[in-house]
C-alpha positions in Angstrom: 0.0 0.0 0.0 1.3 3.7 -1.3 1.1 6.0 1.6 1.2 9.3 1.1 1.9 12.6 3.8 -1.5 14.8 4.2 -1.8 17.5 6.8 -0.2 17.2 10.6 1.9 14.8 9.9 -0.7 11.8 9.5 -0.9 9.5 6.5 -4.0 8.6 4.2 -3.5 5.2 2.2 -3.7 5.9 -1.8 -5.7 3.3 -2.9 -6.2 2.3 -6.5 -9.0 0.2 -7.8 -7.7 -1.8 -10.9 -9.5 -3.3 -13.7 -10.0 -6.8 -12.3 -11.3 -5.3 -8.7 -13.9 -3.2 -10.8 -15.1 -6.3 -13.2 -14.9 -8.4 -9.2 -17.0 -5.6 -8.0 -19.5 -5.5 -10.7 -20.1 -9.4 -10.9 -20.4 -8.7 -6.9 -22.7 -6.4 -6.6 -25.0 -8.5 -9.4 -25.2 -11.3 -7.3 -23.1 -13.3 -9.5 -20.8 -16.2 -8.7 -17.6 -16.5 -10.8 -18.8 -20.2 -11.0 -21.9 -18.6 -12.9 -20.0 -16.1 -14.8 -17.7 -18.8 -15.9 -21.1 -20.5 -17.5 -22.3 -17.3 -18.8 -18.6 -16.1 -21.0 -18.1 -20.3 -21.4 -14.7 -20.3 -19.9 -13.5 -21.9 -15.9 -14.0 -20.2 -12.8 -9.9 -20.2 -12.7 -10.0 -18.0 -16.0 -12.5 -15.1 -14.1 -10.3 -15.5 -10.6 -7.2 -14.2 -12.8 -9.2 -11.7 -14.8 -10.1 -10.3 -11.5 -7.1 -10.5 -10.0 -5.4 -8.4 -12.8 -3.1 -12.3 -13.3 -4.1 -11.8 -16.8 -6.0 -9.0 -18.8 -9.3 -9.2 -20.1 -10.3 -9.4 -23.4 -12.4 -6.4 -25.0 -15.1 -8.8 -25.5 -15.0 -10.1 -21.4 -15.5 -6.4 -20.0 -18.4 -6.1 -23.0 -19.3 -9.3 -21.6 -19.2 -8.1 -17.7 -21.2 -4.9 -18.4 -24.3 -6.7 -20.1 -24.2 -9.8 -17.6 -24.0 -7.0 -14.0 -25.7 -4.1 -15.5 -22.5 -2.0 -15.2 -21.5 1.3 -16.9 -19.2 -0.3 -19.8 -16.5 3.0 -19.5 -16.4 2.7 -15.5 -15.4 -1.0 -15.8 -13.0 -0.2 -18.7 -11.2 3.0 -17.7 -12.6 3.5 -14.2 -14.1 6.9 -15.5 -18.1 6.7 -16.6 -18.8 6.7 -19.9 -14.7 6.7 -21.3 -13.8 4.2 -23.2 -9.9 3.6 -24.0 -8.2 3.9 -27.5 -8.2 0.2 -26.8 -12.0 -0.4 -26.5 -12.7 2.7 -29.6 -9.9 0.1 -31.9 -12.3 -2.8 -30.9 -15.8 -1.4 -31.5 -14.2 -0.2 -34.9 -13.4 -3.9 -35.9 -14.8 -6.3 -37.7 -15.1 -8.6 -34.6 -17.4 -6.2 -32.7 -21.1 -7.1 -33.7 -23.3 -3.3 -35.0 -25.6 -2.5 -32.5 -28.8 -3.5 -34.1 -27.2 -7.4 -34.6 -26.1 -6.7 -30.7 -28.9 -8.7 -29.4 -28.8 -12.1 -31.8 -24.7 -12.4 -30.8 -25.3 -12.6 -27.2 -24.2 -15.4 -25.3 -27.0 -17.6 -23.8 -27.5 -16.3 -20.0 -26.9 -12.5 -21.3 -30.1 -11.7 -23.0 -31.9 -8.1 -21.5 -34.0 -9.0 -19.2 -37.9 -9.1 -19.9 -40.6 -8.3 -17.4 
């Protein structure tokens, strides 16, 4: 842990919330188990522990993945900034392997449909 001085002499811990603890936190927070997001992306529970323990990096396509599956602000678990999406992530969308938008919803893996009431 960084520690950095702040007034009277006291110290405040600088803490930094990496990719992986943001796409742990979203999955989290949706009342999902990385046994069940494992299903969802078709991968092993092993493969989402090291994508949220920064081990390895995510794929474009797994944080794509993470926002439609928690619900999650797509930029925030990106960048860590709302709605700001990396050079990265802009390459991505700009590729032939990102599906258009209006072919969005017949690419989804099974488990990650919208939700219906």
């Amino acid at each position: 842990m960084t520690l950095i001085s702040a007034t009277h002499g006291s110290h405040v811990p600088v803490i930094t919330i990496h990719r992986g603890m943001r796409l742990a936190a979203a999955r989290s927070d949706a009342g999902i188990t990385q046994e069940r997001m494992a299903q969802l992306l078709g991968c092993t529970r092993r493969t989402i522990s090291r994508w949220e323990a920064d081990d390895t990096s995510a794929p474009p396509a797994v944080i794509i993945s993470y926002s439609v599956a928690t619900g999650t602000n797509l930029g925030w678990l990106q960048s860590g900034t709302r709605d700001v999406l990396t050079p990265e992530f802009a390459q991505f969308a700009e590729s032939k392997e990102a599906p258009a938008v209006a072919e969005a919803s017949s690419v989804r893996p099974k488990g990650l449909e919208p939700l219906t009431f």
